[in-house]
ROVEXDO-618565 format. One record per atom (N, C-alpha, C, O): x, y, z. Coordinates in steps of 0.2 Angstrom, whole numbers, padded with zeros to 4 digits, always signed. Each point is the difference from the previous one (the first is absolute). Example, Ala and Ser with C-alpha at 12.3 -4.5 7.8 and 13.67 -1.06 7.14 Angstrom:
BEGIN
+0066-0028+0039 -0004+0006+0000 +0004+0006+0000 +0005-0001+0003 -0007+0006-0007 +0004+0006+0001 -0004+0005+0003 +0003+0006+0001 
***
This chain:
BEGIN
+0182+0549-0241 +0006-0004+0002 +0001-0006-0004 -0005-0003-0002 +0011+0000-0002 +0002-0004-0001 +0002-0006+0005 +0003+0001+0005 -0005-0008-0008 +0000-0006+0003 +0005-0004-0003 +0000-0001-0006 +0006+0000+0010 +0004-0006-0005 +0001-0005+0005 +0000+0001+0006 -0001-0007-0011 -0001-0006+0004 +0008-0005-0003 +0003+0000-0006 -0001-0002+0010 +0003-0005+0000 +0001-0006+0005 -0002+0000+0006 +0005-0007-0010 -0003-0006+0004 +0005-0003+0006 +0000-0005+0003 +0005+0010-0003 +0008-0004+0003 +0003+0005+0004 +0002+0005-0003 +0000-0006+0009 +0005+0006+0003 +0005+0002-0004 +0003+0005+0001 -0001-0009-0006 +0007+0003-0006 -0004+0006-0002 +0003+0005-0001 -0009-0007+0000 -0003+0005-0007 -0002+0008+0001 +0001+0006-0003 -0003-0008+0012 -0003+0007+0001 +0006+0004+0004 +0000+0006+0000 +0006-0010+0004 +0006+0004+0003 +0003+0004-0004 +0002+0004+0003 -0001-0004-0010 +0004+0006-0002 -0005+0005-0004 +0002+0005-0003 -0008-0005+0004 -0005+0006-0001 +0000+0003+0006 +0000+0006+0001 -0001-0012+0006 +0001+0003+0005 +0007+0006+0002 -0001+0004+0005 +0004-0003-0007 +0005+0002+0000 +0001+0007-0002 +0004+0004+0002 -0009-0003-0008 +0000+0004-0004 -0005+0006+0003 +0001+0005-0002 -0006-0008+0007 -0003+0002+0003 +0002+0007+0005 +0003+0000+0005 -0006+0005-0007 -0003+0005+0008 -0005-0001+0003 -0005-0002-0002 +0005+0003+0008 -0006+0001+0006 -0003-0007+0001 -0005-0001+0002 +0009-0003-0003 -0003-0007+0000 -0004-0003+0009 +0004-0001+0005 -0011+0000-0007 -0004+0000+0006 -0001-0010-0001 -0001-0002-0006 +0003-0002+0011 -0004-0004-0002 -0005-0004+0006 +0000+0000+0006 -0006-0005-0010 -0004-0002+0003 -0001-0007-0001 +0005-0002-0002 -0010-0002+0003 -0002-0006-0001 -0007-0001+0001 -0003+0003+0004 +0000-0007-0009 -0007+0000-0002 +0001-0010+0001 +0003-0003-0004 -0007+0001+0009 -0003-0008-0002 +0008-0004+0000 +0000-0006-0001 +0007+0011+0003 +0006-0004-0001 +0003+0001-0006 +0005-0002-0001 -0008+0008-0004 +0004+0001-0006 +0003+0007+0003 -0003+0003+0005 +0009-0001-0008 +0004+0005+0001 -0001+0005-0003 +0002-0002-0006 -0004+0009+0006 -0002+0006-0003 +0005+0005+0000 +0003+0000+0005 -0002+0003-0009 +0007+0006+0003 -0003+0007-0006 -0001+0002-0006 +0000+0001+0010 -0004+0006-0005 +0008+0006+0003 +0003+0000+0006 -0003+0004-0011 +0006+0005-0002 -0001+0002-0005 -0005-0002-0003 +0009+0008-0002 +0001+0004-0005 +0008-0007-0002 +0004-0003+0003 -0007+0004-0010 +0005-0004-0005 +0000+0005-0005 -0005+0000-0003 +0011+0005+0001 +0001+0007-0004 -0006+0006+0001 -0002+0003-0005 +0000-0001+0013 -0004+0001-0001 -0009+0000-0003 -0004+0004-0002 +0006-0010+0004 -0010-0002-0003 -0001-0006+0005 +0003-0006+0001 -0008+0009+0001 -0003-0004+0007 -0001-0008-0002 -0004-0001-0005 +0007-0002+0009 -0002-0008-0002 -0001-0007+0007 +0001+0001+0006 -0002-0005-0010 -0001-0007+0007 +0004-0004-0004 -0001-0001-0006 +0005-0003+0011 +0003-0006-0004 -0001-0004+0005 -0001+0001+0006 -0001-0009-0011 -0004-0005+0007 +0007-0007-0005 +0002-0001-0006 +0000-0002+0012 +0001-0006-0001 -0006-0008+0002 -0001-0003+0006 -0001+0003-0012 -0004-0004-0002 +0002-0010+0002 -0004-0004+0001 +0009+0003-0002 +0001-0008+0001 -0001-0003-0006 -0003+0004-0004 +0005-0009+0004 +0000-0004-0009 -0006-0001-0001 -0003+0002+0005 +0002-0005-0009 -0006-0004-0004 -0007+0004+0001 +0000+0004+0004 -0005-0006-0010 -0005+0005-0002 -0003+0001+0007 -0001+0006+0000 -0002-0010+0006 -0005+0002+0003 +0002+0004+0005 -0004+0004+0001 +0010-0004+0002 +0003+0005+0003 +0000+0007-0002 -0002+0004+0004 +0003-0005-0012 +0002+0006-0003 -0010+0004-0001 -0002+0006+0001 -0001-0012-0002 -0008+0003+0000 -0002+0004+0009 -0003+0004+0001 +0007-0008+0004 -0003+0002+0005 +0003+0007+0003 -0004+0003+0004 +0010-0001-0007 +0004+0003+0000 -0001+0008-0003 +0002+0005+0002 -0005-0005-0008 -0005+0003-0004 -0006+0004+0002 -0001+0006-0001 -0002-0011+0003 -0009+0001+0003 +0005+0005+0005 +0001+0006-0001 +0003-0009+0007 -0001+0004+0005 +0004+0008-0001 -0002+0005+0003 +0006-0006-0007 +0002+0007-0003 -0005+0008-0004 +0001+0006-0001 -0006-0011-0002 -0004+0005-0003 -0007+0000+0003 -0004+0003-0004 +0002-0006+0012 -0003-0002+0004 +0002+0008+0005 -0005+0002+0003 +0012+0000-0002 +0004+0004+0006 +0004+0006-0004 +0004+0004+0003 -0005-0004-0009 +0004+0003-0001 -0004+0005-0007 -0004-0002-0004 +0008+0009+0004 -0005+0005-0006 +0006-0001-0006 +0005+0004-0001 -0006-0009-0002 +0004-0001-0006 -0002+0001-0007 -0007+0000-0001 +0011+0003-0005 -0005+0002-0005 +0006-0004-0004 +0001+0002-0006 +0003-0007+0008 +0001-0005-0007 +0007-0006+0005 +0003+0002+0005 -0003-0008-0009 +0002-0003+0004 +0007-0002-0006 +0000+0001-0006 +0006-0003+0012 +0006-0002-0008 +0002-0007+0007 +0001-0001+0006 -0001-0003-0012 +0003-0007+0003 +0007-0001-0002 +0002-0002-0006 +0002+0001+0011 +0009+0000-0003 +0003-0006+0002 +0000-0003+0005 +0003+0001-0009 +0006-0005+0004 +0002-0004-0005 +0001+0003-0005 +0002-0010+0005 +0002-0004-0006 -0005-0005-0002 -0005-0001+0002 +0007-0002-0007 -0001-0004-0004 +0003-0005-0003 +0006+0000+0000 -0009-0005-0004 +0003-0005-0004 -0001+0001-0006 -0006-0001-0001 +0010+0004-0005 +0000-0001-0007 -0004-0006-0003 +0002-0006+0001 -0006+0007-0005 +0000-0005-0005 +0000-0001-0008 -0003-0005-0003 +0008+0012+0002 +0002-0002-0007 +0010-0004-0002 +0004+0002+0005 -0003-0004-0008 +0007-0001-0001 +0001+0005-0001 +0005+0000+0004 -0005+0007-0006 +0004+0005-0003 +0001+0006+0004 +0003+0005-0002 -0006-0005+0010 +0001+0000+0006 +0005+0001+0003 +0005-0003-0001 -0004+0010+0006 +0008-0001+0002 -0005+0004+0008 -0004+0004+0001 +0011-0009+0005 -0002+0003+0007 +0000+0007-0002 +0002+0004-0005 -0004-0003+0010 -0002+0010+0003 -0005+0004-0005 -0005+0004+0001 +0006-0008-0008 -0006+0004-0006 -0007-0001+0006 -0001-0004+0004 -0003+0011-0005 -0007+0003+0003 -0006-0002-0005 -0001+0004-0005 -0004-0009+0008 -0008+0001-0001 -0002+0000+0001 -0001-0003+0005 -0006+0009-0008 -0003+0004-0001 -0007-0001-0002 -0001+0001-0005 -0004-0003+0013 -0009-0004-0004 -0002+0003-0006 -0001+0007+0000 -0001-0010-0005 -0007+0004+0000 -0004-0004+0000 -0006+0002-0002 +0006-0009+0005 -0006-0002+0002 +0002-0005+0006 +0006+0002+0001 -0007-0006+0001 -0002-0008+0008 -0002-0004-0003 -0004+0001-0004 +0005-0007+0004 -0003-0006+0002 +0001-0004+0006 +0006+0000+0003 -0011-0005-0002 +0001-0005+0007 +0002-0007-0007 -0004-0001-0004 +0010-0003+0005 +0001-0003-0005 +0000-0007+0003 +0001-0006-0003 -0004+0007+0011 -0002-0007+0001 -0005+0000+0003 +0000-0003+0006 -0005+0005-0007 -0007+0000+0001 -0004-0003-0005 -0001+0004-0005 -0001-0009+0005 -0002-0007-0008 -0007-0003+0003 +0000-0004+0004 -0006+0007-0005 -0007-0004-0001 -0003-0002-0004 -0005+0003-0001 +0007-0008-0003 -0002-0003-0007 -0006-0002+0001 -0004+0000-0004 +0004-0005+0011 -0008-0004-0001 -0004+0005+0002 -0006+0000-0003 +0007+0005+0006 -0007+0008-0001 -0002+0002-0007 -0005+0002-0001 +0011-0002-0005 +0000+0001-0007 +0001+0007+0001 -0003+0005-0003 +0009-0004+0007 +0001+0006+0003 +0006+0002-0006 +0000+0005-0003 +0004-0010+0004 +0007+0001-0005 +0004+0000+0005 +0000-0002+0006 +0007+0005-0009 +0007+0003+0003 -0001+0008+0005 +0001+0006-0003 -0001-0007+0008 +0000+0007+0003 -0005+0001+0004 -0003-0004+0003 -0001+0011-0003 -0006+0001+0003 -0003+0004-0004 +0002+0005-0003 -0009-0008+0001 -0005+0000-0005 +0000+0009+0000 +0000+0003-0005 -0002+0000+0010 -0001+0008+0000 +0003+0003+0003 -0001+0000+0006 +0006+0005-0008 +0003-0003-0006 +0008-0004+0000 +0003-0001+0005 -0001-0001-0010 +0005-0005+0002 +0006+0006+0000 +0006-0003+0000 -0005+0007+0000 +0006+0003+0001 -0001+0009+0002 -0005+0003-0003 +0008-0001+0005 -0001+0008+0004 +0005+0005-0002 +0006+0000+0002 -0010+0003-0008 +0006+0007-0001 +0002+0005+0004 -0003+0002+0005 +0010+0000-0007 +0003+0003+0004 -0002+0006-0004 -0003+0000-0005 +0004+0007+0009 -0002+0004+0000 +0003+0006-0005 +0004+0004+0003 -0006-0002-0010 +0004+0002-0006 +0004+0005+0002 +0006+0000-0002 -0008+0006+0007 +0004+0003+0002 +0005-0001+0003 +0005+0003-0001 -0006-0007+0006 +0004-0002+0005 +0008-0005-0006 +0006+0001+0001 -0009-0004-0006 +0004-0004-0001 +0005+0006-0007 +0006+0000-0001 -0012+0003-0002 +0005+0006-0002 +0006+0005+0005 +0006+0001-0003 -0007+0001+0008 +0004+0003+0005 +0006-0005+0003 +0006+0003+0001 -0008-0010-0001 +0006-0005+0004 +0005+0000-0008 +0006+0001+0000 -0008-0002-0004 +0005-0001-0006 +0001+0006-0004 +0002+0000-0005 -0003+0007+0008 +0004+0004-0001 +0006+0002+0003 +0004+0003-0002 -0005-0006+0009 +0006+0001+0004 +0003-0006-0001 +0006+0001-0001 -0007-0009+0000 +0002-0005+0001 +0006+0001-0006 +0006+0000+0001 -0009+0000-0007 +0004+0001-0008 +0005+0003+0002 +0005-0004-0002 -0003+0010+0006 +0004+0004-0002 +0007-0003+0004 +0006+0003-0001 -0007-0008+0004 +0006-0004+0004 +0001-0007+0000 +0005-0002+0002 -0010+0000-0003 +0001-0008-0002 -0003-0006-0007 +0002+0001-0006 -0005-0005+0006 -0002-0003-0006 -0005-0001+0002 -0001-0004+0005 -0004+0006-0008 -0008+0000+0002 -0004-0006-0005 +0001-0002-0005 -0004+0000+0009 -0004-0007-0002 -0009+0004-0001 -0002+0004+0004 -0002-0006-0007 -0008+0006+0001 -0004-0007+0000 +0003-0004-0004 -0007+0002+0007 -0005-0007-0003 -0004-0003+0007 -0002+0003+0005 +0002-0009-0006 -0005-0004+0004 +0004-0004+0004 +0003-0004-0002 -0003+0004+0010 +0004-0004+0007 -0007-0004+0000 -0005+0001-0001 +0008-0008+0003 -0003-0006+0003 +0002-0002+0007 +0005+0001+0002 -0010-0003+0003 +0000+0002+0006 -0003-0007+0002 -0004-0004-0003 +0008+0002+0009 -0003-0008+0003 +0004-0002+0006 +0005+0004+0001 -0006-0007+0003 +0001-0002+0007 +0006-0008+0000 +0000-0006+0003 +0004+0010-0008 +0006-0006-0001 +0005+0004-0004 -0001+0004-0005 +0008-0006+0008 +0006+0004-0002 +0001-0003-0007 +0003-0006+0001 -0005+0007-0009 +0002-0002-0005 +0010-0001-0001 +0005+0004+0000 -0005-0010-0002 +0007-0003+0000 +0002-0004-0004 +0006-0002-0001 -0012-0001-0003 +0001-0006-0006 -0002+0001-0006 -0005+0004-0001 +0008-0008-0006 -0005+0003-0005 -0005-0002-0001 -0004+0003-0004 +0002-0007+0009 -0007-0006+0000 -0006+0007+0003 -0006+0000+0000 +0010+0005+0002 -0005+0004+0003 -0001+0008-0004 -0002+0004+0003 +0005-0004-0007 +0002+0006-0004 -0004-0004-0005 -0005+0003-0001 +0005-0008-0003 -0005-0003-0005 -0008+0001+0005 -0006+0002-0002 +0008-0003+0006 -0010+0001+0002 -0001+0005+0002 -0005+0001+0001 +0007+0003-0001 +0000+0007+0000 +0000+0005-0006 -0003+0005+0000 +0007-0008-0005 +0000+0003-0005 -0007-0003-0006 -0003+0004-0004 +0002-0012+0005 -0004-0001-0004 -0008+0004+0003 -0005+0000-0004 +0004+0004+0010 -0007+0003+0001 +0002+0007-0001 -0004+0004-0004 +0010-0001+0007 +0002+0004-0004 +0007+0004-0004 +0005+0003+0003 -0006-0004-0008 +0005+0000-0004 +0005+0004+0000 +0006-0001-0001 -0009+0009+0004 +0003+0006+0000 +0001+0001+0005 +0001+0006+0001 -0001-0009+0005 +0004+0001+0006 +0006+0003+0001 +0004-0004-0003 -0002+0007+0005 +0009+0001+0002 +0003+0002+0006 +0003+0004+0001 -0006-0009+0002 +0004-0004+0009 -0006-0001+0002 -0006+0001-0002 +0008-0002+0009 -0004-0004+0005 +0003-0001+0005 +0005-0001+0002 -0010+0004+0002 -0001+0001+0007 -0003-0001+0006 -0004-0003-0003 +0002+0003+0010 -0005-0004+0003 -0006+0007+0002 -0006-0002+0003 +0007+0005-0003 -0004+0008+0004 -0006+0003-0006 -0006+0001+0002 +0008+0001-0007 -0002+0006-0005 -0007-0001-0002 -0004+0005-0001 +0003-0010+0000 -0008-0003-0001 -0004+0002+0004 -0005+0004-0001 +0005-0008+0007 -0003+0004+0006 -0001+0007+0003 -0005+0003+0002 +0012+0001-0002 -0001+0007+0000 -0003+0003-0006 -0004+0005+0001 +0004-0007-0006 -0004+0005-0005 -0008-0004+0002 -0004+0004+0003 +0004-0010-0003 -0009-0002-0001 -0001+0006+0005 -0003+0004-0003 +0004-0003+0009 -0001+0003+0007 +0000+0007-0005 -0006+0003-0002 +0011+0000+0001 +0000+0007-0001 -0006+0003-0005 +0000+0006-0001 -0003-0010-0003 -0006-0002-0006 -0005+0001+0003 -0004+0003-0002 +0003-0007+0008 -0005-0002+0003 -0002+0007+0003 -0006+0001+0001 +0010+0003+0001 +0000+0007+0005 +0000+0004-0005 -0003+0006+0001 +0004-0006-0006 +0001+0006-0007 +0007+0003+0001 +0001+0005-0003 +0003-0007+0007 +0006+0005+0001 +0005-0004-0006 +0000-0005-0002 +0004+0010+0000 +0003+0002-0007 +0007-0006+0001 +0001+0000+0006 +0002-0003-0010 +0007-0004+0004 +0001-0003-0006 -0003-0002-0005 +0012+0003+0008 +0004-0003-0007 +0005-0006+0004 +0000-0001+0006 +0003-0005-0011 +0004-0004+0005 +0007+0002-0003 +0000+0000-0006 +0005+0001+0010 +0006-0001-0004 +0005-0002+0002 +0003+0004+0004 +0000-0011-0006 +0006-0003+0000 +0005-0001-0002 +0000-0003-0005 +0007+0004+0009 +0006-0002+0001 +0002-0008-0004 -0002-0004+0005 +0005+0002-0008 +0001-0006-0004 +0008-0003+0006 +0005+0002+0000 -0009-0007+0005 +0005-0003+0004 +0005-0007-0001 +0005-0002+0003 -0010+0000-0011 +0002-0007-0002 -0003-0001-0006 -0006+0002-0001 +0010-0006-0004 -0006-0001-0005 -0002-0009+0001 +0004-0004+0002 -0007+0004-0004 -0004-0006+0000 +0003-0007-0001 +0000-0005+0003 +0003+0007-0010 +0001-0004-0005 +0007+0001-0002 +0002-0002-0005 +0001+0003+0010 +0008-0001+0001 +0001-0005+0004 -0005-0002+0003 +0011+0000-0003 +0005-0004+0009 +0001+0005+0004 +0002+0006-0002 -0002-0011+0008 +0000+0003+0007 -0004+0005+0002 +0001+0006+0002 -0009-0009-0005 -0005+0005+0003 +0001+0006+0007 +0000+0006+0000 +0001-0013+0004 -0002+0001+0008 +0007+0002+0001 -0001+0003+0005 +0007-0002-0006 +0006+0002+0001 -0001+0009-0001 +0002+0004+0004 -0004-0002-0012 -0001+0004+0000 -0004+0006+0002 +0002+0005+0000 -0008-0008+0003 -0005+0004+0004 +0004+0002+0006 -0001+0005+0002 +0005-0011+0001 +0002+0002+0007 +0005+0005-0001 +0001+0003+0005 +0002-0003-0011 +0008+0004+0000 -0003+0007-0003 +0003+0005+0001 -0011-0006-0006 +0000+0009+0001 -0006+0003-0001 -0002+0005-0003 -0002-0009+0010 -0008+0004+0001 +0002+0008+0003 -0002+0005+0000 +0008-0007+0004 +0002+0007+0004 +0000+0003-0006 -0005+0003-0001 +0009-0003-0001 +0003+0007-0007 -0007+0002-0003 -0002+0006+0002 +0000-0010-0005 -0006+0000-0003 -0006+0006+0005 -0003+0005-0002 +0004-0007+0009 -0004+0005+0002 +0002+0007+0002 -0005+0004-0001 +0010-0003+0003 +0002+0004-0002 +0000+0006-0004 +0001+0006+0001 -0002-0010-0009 +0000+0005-0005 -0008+0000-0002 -0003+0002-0005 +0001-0004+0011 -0009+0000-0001 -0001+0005+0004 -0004+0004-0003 +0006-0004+0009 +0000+0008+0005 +0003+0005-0003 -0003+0006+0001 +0009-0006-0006 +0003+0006-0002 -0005+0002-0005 -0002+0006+0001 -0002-0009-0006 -0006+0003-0006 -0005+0000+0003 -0005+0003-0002 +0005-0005+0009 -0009+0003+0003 +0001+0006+0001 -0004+0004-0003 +0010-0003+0008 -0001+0008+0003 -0003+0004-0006 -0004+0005+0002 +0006-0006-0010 -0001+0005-0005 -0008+0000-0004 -0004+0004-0002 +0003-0012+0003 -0007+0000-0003 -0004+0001+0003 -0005+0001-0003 +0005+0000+0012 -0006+0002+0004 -0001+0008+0000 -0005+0003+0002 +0010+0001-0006 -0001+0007-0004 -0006+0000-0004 -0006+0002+0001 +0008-0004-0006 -0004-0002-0006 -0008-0004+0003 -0006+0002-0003 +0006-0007+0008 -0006+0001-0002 -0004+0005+0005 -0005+0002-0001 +0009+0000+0008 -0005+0006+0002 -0002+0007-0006 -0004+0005+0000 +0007-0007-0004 -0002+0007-0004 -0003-0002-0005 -0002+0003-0005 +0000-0011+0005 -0007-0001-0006 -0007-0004+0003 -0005+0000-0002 +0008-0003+0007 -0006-0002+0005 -0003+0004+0006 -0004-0002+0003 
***
């Protein structure tokens, strides 16, 4: 069984849609919906914003459920200028980009280890489907428990890690969790806004919709893909 996690009723209603046999439940107050998405058995959980949510939301899913890889969906914040809405990224690793222990001489992040690979097949399978229809992004998502919207925060983010390309609040925590279980998982995001344009917040709200949308239409194909390598 495939797990897709998204943080927002926008994110997961139009995969719901897409949806057969759709059973659902509730664990602790989270909402579980297990069904065939192109025939291949799966769960979709709406997790709630920000990382602890998304950790508690995680635990209980691979706590309840026989999952053999996890895909995290929904939007993001670009953070490169050459960036354009709806373009798709693609983990190949996590970081928590506000998690700061210097007086432990911990550093930026969390000492073991400070960022969580995503899964080579998993992220080979998402961008062979993703490519074929949109502008694929491959690299490093930054994760933190604040909606990025200034450059004041794109420079602290960027000065720990350089090669970030967006930012979001959930991703960090679902992988720590899916690392921690050994379960296989990719993160991949819809580009709702870029950073470092005008009218940040104008944007997000005029096309997180679209945005998920065209995130439900490339699951149904990549949850093919990875039952047949996971």
């Amino acid at each position: 069984m495939i797990a897709i996690i998204g943080a927002m009723k926008v994110e997961i209603d139009a995969l719901l849609a897409l949806m057969e046999d759709v059973e659902a439940s509730s664990i602790q107050k989270i909402p579980f919906y297990t069904g065939k998405l192109a025939d291949v058995p799966v769960v979709v959980t709406q997790s709630g914003v920000g990382k602890t949510l998304a950790a508690m939301s995680t635990t209980l899913l691979l706590e309840h459920f026989d999952v053999s890889g996890v895909i995290n969906i929904g939007t993001a914040g670009g953070l490169m200028e050459n960036q354009a809405v709806l373009d798709v990224v693609i983990s190949t690793r996590i970081a928590h980009h506000d998690v700061d222990v210097p007086g432990w001489n911990h550093g930026f992040g969390l000492d073991n280890p400070c960022c969580f690979a995503a899964d080579e097949r998993c992220v080979q399978a998402v961008s062979q489907v993703i490519q074929e229809h949109d502008r694929a992004w491959i690299g490093p998502i930054a994760s933190g428990d604040c909606f990025v919207n200034t450059a004041q925060q794109v420079a602290r983010i960027k000065q720990e890690y350089p090669e970030a390309l967006c930012a979001e609040m959930e991703a960090a925590s679902i992988a720590q969790v899916s690392a921690h279980y050994g379960v296989p998982f990719v993160v991949v995001r819809s580009l709702s806004d870029i950073t470092l344009k005008a009218g940040n917040e104008m944007t997000f709200e005029e096309y997180a919709q679209k945005a998920s949308v065209r995130s439900a239409a490339w699951c149904e194909k990549v949850v093919v893909k990875l039952a047949e390598c996971l």
